[in-house]
N, CA, C and O of each residue as an XYZ file, in Angstrom:
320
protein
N      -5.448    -24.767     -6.094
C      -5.165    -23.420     -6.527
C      -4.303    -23.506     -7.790
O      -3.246    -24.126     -7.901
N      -4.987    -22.716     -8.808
C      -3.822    -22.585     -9.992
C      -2.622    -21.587    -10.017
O      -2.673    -20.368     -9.856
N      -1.392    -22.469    -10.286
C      -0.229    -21.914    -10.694
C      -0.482    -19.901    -10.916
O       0.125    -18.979    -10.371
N      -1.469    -19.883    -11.798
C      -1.264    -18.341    -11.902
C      -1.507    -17.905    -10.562
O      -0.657    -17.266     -9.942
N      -2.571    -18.201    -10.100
C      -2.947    -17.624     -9.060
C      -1.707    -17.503     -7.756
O      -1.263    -16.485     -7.225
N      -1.444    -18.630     -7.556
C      -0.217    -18.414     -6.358
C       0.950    -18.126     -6.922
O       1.794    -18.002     -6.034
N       1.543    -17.906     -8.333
C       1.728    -16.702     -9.009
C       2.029    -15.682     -8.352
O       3.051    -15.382     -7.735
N       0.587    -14.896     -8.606
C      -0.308    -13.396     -8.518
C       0.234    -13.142     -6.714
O       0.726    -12.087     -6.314
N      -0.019    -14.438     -5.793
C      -0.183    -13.996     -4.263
C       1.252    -13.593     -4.469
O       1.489    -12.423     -4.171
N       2.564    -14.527     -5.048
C       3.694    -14.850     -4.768
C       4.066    -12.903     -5.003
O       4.511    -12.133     -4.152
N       3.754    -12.658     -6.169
C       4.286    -11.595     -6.948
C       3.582    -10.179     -6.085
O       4.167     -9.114     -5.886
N       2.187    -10.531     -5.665
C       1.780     -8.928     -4.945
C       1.925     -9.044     -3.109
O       1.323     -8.307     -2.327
N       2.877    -10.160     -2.722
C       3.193     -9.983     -1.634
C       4.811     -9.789     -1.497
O       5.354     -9.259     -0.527
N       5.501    -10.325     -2.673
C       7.047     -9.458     -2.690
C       6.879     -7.818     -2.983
O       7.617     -7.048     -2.367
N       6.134     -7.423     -3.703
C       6.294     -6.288     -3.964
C       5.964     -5.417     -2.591
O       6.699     -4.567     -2.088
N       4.596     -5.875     -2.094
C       4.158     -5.686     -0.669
C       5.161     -5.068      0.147
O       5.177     -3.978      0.718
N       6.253     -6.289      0.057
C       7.631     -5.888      1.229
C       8.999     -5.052      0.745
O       9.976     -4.617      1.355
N       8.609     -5.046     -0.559
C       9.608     -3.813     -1.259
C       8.710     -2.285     -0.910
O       8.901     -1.302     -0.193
N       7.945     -2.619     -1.602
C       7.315     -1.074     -0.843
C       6.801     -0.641      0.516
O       6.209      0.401      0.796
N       7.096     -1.506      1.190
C       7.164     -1.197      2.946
C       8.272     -0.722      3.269
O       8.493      0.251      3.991
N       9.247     -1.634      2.560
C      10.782     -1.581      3.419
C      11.221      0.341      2.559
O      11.581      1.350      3.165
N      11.036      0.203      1.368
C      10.948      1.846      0.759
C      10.512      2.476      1.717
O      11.248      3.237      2.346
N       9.010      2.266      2.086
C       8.407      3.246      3.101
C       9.117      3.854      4.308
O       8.815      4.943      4.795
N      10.173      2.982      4.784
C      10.470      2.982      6.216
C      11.861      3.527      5.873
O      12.470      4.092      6.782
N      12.420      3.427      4.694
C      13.753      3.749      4.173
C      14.021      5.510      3.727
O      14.594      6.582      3.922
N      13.337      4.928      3.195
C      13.620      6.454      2.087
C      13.433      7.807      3.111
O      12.564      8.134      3.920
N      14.637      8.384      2.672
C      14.887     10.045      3.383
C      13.870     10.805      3.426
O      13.401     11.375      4.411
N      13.300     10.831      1.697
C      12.138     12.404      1.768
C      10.838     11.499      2.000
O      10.463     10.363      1.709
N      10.259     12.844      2.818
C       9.084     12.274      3.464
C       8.047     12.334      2.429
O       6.953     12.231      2.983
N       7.930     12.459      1.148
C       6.898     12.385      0.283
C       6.796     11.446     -0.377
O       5.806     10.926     -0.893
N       8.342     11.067     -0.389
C       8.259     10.035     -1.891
C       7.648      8.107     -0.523
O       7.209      7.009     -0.867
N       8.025      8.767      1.083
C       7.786      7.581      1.737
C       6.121      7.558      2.120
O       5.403      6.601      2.412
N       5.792      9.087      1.991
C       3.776      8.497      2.279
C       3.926      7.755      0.782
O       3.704      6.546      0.834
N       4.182      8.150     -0.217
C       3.603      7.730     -1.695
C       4.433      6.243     -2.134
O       4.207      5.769     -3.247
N       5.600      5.406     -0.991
C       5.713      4.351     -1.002
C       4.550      3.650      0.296
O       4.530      2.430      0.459
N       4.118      4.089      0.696
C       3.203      3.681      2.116
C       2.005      3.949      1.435
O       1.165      3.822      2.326
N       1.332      4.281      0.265
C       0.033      4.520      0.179
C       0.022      3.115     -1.560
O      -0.912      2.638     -2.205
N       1.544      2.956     -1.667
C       0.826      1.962     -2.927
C       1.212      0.553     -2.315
O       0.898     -0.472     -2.920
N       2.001      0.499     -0.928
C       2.092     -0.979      0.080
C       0.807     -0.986      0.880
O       0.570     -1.995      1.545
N      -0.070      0.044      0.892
C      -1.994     -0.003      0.846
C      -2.143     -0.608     -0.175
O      -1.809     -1.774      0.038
N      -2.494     -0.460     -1.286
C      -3.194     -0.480     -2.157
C      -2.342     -1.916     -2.444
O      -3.105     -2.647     -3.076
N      -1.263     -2.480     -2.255
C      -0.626     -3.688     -2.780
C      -1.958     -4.462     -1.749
O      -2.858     -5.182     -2.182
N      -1.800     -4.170     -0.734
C      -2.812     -5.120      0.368
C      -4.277     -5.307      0.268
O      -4.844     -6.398      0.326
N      -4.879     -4.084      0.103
C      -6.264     -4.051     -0.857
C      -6.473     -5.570     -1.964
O      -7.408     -6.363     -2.076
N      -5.327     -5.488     -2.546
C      -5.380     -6.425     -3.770
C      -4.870     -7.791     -3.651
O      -5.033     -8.823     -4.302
N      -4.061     -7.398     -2.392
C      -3.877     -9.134     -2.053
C      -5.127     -9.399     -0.544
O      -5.276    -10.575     -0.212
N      -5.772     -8.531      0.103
C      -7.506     -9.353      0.446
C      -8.271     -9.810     -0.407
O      -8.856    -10.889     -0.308
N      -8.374     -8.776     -1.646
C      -9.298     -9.092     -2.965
C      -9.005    -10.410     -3.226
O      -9.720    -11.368     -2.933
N      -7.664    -10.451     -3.928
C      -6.923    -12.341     -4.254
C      -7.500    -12.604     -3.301
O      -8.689    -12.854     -3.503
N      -7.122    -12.669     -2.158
C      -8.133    -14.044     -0.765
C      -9.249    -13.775     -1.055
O     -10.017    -14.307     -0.254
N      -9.866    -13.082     -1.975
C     -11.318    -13.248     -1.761
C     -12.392    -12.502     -0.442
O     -13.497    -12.902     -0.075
N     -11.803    -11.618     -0.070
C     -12.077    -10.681      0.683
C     -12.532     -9.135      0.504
O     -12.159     -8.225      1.244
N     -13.546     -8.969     -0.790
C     -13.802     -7.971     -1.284
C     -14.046     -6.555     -0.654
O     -13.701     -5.431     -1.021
N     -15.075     -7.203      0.896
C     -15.282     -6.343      1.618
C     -13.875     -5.059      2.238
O     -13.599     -3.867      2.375
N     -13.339     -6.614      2.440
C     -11.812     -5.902      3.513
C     -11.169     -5.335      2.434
O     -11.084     -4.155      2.775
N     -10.614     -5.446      1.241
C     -10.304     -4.522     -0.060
C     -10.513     -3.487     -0.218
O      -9.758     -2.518     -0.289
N     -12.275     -3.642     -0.341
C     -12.800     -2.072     -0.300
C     -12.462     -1.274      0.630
O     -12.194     -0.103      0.362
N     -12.417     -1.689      1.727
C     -12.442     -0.628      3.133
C     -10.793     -0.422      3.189
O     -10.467      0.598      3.795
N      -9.791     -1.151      2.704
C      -8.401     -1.015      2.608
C      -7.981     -0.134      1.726
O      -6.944      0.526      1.794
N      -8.865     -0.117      0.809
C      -8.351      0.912     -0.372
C      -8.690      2.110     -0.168
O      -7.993      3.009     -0.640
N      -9.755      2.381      0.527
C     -10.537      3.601      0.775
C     -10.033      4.161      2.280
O      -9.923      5.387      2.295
N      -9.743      3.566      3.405
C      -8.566      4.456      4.394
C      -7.452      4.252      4.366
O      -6.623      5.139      4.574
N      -7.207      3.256      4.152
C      -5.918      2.813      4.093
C      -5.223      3.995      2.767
O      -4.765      5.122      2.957
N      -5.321      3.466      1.847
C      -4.591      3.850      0.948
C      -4.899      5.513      0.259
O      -4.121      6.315     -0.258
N      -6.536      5.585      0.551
C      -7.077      7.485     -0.200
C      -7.150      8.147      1.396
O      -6.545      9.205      1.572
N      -7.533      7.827      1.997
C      -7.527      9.020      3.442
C      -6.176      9.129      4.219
O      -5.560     10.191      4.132
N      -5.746      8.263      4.858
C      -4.525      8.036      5.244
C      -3.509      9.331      4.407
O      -3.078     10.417      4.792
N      -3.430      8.721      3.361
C      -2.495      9.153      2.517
C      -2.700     10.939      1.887
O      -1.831     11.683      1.432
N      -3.980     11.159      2.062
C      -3.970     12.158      1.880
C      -3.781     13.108      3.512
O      -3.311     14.242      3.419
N      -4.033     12.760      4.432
C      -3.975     13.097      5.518
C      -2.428     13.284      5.635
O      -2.131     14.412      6.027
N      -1.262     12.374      5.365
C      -0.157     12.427      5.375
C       0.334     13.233      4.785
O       1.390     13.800      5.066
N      -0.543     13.464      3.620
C       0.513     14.415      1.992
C       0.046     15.845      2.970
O       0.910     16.718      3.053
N      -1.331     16.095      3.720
C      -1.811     17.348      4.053
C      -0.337     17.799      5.241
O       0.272     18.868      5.193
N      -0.059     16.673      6.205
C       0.724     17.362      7.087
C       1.985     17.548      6.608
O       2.535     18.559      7.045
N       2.814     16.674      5.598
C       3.955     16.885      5.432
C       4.230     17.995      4.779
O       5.325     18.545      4.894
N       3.192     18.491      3.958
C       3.161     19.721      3.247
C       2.775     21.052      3.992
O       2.953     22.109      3.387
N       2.342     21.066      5.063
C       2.315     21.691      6.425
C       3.246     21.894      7.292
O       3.144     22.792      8.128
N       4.502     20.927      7.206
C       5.601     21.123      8.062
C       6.726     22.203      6.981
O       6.574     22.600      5.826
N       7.767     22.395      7.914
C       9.292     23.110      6.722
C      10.040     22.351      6.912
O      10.053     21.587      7.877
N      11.095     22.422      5.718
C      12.142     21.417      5.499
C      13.181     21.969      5.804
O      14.250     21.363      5.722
């Protein structure tokens, strides 16, 4: 494996756990679906890196666009 490449894993699996631990942190509930929908989309892109195009696609597409819009629909449905 080349240097860039385990790199690339090194760099989109720290970020991975910064934007989880955001997710689970952060007070307002919008800004935590919209840290929880780009720690999707970090994962999408680290199956892709493994070479897992299939599981990418299908990660990016519930994981990260349905999910997330499902979330933005209820939180914007509840009162603050």
């Amino acid at each position: 494996m080349s240097p860039l490449v385990s790199f690339a894993h090194i760099a989109v699996l720290v970020t991975l756990v910064i934007a989880a631990f955001l997710a689970v942190t952060l007070r307002d509930l919008m800004s935590s679906v919209i840290a929880l929908a780009a720690a999707s989309l970090l994962l999408a892109l680290e199956y892709y890196l493994l070479h897992a195009p299939d599981v990418a696609i299908a990660e990016a597409a519930i994981g990260a666009a349905l999910s997330t819009a499902i979330y933005i629909f209820a939180v914007r449905a509840t009162r603050r």
